[in-house]
C-alpha positions, 0 to 999 in steps of 0.5 A: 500500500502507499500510505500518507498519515497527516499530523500535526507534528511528528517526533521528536515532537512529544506526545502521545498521538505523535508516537503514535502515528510515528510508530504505525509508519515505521512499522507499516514500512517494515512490512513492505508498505511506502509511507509519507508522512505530512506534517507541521515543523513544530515541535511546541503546539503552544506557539507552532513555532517552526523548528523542525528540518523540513525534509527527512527519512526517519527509519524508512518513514519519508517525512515533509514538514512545512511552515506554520502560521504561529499562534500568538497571543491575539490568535489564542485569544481568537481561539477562545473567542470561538469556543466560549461562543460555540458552547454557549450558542452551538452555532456553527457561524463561530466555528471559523474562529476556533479553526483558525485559533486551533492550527496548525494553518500550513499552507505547505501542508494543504498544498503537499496533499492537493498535489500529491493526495491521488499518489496514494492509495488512503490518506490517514489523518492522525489526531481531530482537536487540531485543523490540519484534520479539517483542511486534509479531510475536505482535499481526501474527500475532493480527490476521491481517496480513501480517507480514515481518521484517529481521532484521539477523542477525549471524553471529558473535553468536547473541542476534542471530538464536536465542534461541527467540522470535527463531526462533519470529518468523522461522518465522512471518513471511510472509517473512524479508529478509535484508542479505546472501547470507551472512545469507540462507544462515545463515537457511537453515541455521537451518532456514527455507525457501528461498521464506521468504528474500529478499535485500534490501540496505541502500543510499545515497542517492548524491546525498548524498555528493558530492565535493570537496577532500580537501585542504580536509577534511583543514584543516577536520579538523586533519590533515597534509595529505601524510600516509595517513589511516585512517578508523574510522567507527562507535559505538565498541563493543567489538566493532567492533574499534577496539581491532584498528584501534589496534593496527594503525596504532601497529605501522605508525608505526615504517615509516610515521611519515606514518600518521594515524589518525581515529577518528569515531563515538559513545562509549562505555565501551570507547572512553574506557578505549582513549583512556587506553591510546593517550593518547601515540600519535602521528597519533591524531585522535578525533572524537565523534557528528558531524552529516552534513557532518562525517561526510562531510568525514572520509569526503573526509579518508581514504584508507581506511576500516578496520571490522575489526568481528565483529559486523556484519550489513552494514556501512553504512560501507562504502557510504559509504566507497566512494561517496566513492571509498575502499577499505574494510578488514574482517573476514574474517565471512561478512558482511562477505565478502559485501560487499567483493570481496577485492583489488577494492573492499578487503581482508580481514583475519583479525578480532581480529589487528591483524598481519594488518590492518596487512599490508592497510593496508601494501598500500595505503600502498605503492601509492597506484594499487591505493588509487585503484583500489580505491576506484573499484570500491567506487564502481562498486560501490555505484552498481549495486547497492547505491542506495535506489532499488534496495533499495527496488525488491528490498522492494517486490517483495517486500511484493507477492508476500507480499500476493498469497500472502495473496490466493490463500490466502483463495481458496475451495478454495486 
């Protein structure tokens, strides 16, 4: 097949549905499939600021990067402007606004699709909150190439999935890949058919994570070494709950004065305003955008990783907490609920109650066998189901079926 994935940005751009687009494509190419990759030079969505080279071969993966208009300051207040208005009126005349805030507005992107879109034999378009989704879609859609899409929907936050060119997107694709069986099941509600929706899944490379000596990573990283260390692993945005985290572990020091708290992850606002207010808290470790390795010896340092996010389409983290043998912490959001398996890879907590996440990291400081048990299942887990490999086949399957629909469709009398 000859396969163009549109996205807003490619790594080594950070986030979750940038890797997962970026491991589709390379293992699509190590089955013998051609893959290009459209996308934004930008490595911060804040600003899309363009940083990134324009042209490169990432292992097999051909990948264009093009210009972005920026967003400034009066550009966001633009974006606000439109959603404030559309979820108070519902109506679609403020749409404009929240398109043009949202980017990212590539004209090389809408060029690179017009002229080379009926090279290929389906378009995927990777991630709905963004407008590259909108633009890409209507170029598919105008050219008569299978078009499918992964939207990343997030249940608790509407502009990801339904402001009206999103759902006009989704209606009109060929097929809609949802992360999760919550996601899928919020997709239906919304009104799309049943045969219109996939679960896909996002996975890892277990091969990459492997072993080794908490200890060392524990003296590598500064932390105590017989201490019960929490992991937050993530770009500290607001509504990823790293204030919840926060406020979880400084209540449990007065019990458990061993508790050490690492934060790993990009900054933002938010998080430098969170640092002043816990500056004199004790066991705080707080650690920017790391490289891989850095990562994983975080992930080796823990005993648990915590993602009390309400904003979460997936959660890649918790993949990577679990391959590496941790039990995981979320927020009890459709979402998340679908991927962790309260009381046998993690716990629940209620999302935005730091009491009610404390209650779950006591479980776990108190028994160290339900900790190890745990994180076994996650490991168990994550081998079954959740490896590229297996992403990848469910994808595939499913870019297949679309094209044979597209072939019986053209039959004569069909």
């Amino acid at each position: 097949m000859r396969l163009l994935h549109v996205t807003q940005r490619y790594p080594p751009a950070i986030g979750g549905a940038e890797k997962y687009i970026a491991d589709l494509s390379e293992e699509m190419v190590q089955r013998g499939h051609q893959v290009d990759v459209v996308t934004s030079r930008a490595l911060d969505f804040h600003t899309w600021k363009n940083e990134l080279p324009p042209a490169e071969c990432l292992n097999g993966v051909q990948v264009r990067r093009y210009r972005t208009l920026r967003r400034r300051a009066w550009v966001w207040q633009m974006l606000h402007f439109g959603l404030r208005n559309y979820w108070r009126t519902r109506s679609r005349r403020y749409e404009p606004f929240i398109f043009l805030g949202g980017g990212p507005l590539s004209p090389g992107i809408f060029w690179a699709i017009a002229t080379r879109g009926r090279d290929y034999d389906l378009i995927h378009l990777n991630c709905l909150v963004y407008s590259h989704v909108a633009y890409g879609y209507w170029l598919a859609r105008r050219m008569g190439v299978p078009v499918v899409i992964t939207p990343h929907a997030h249940a608790g936050q509407e502009v990801t999935y339904n402001v009206g060119y999103q759902r006009d997107a989704m209606f009109g694709c060929d097929h809609v890949i949802a992360d999760t069986t919550a996601e899928r099941d919020l997709l239906l509600n919304l009104g799309l058919a049943s045969w219109q929706v996939s679960v896909g899944g996002t996975g890892l490379h277990p091969e990459k994570y492997r072993g080794g000596s908490g200890r060392e990573a524990r003296r590598r990283l500064g932390l105590p070494e017989n201490s019960f260390v929490v992991l937050f692993l993530g770009r500290k945005s607001d509504y990823k709950g790293l204030d919840v985290a926060l406020g979880a572990v400084s209540g449990l020091q007065s019990q458990y004065p061993d508790v050490q708290f690492l934060a790993v992850g990009p900054e933002t606002e938010y998080s430098e305003d969170l640092w002043t207010r816990y500056q004199g808290m004790a066991g705080l470790h707080v650690m920017g955008a790391v490289p891989d390795d850095e990562k994983l010896a975080a992930l080796k340092a823990s005993d648990c990783l915590v993602l009390p996010s309400i904003g979460e389409a997936f959660g890649i983290v918790f993949l990577e907490a679990w391959i590496m043998g941790k039990p995981v912490i979320g927020a009890r959001t459709p979402a998340v609920s679908a991927v962790i398996d309260e009381g046998r890879d993690g716990l629940l907590a209620a999302p935005g109650d730091a009491a009610d996440l404390a209650a779950c990291l006591s479980q776990l400081i108190i028994d160290p066998a339900l900790t190890r048990r745990m994180g076994a299942n996650g490991r168990e887990k994550v081998l079954r189901h959740y490896t590229v490999p297996r992403i990848t086949d469910r994808v595939e399957g499913i870019y297949l079926r679309v094209l044979r629909q597209r072939q019986r469709d053209r039959l004569p009398g069909s």
